[in-house]
C-alpha positions in Angstrom: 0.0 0.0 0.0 1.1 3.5 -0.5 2.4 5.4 2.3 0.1 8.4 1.8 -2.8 6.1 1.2 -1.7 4.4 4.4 -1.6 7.6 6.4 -4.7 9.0 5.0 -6.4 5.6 6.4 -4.6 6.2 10.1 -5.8 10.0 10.3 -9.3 8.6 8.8 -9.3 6.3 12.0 -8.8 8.9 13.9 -11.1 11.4 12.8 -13.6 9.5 13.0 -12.6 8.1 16.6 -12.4 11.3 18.0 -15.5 12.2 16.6 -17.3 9.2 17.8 -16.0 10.1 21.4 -17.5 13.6 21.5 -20.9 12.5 19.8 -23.6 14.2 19.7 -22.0 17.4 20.6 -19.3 19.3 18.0 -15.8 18.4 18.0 -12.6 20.1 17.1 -10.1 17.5 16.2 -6.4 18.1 15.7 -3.0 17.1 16.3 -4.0 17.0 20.2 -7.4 15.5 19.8 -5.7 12.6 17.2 -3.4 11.5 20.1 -0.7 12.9 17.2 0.8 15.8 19.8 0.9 16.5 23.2 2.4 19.8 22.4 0.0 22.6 23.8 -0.1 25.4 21.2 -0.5 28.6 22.5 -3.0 31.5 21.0 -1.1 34.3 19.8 -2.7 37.7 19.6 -4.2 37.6 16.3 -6.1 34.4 17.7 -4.2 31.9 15.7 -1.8 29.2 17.2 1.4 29.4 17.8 2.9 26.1 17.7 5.7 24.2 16.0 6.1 23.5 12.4 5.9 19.6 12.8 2.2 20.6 15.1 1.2 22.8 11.8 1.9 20.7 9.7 -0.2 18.0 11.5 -3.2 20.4 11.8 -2.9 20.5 7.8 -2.8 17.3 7.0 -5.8 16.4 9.3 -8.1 19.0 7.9 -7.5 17.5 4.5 -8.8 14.5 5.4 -11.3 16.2 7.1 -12.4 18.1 4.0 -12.9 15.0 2.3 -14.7 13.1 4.7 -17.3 16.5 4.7 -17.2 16.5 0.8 -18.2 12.3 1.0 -20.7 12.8 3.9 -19.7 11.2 6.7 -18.5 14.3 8.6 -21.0 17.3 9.0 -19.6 20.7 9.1 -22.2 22.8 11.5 -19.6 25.9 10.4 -19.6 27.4 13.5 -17.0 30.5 13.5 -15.7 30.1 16.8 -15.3 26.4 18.2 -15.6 22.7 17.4 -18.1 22.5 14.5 -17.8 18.8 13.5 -19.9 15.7 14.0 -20.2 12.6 12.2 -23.3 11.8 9.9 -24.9 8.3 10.0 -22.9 7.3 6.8 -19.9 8.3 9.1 -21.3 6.0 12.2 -21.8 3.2 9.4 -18.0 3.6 7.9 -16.5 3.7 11.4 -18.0 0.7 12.5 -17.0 -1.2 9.5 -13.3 -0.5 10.1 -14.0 -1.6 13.9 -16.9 -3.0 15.1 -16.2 -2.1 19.0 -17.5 1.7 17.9 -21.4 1.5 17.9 -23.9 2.8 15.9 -26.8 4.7 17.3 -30.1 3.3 16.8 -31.7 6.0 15.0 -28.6 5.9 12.9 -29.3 2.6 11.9 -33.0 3.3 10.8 -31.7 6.1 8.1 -30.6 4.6 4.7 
């Protein structure tokens, strides 16, 4: 398998993971969240984070995988402006739990096609 194939499937995993965790409520998930840092970023005073090149470069490749899981429906993006704004669809429940059946799917998940 390719190696960016094989890392686009690990930050998948944990995408969705983290998501599941949260549910129902919003989630921001990045380097921290994916268990991929435990470097603490700090807000600078233009409100983005100051962090380390390695941590930013971490935040980007998890919100490209999390553009495409939006753009294929299983992540919703409530577009909040300020906070986490991410929560996984049923299709996203469904996918999730194929790749490992200990991660449940919520009845009234089940009942939507």
């Amino acid at each position: 398998m390719a190696a960016h194939i094989k890392r686009f499937d690990e930050l998948t995993q944990r995408i969705l993971v983290g998501l599941h965790e949260a549910f129902p409520a919003a989630r921001y998930i990045g380097p921290n969240e994916a268990g991929l840092s435990d470097e603490a970023p700090a807000l600078n005073t233009s409100g983005g984070r100051s962090a380390s090149d390695e941590w930013h470069t971490l935040d980007t490749e998890l919100a490209g995988v999390l553009t495409w899981l939006v753009e294929q429906g299983l992540v919703h993006d409530r577009q909040n402006k300020f906070g986490a704004s991410h929560i996984l669809t049923a299709r996203g429940f469904e996918v999730l739990h194929r790749l490992d059946p200990k991660y449940e799917i919520p009845a009234v998940a089940r009942l939507l096609d």
